[in-house]
N, C-alpha and C positions, 0 to 999 in steps of 0.2 A: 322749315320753309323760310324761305328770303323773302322778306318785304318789298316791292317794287314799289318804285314813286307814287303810282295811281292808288296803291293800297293807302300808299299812309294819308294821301290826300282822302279818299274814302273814310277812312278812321275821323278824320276830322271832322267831314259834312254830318257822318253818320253819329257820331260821341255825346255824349251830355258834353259840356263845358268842363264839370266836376271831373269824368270820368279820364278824357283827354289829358287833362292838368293831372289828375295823380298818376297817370301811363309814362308821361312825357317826363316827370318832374322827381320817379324812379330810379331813370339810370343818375341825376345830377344829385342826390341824396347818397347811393350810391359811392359817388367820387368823391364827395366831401368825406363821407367816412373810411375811403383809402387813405386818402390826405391826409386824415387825421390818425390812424394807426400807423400808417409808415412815420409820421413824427413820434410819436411816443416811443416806436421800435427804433427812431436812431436816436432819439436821445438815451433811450437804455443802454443800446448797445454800448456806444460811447462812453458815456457815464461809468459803465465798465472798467474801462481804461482806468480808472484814477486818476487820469488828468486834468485840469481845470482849464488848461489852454483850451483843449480839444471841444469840451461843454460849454465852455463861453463862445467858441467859435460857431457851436450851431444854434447856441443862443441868439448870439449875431446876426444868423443866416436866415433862420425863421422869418423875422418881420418881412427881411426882404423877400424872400418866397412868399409870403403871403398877402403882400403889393402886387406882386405879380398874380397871382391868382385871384386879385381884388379886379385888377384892370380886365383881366382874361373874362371872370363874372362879368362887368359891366358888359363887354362887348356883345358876350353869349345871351344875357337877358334884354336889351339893348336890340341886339339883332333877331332875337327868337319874336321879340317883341312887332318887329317889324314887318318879318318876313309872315308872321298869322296873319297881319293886317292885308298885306300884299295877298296871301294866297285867298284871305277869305273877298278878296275886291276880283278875284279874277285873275290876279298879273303872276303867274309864274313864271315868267321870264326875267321879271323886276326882283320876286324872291329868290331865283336862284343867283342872280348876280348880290344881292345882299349875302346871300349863306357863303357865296366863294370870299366876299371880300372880309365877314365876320372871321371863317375860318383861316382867311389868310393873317388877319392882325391878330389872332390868338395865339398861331403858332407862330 
């Protein structure tokens, strides 16, 4: 079953704090450890190769990917951040304009 807006709002009023935080904080635990086995798997696969170009170049590439998902994190905690405060003040109109414009500077 598909969670509809009202539900997940419900899951909030209704949650412990602790409970909400390990629900919500699941799928982002989650993505860090794709992030982090899709690295291992292409620096192996690579590493393969026997070329030193090829593994310096994703040596290279890392940091930069991982600036990028540094600034992506700030946005998302940044924004998750804000948008609890808005929904628990009442203004869901004010959080849903924060979620379009977080989700907009992510991607």
């Amino acid at each position: 079953m598909v969670n509809n807006e009202q539900d997940t709002i419900d899951d909030f009023n209704t949650m412990s704090v602790q409970t909400a935080v390990l629900k919500n904080s699941f799928t982002a635990i989650l993505a860090m450890l794709m992030v982090l086995i899709y690295n291992v798997a292409d620096t192996f696969f690579i590493g393969q190769t026997h070329d030193a170009l090829q593994v310096a170049a994703v040596s290279l590439a890392t940091p930069v990917f991982l600036l990028f998902m540094a600034v992506g994190t700030v946005f998302g905690v940044g924004g998750t951040s804000v948008i609890s405060r808005a929904l628990g003040a009442g203004r869901q109109a004010y959080a849903k304009q924060v979620c379009s414009f977080v989700c907009g500077a992510v991607w």
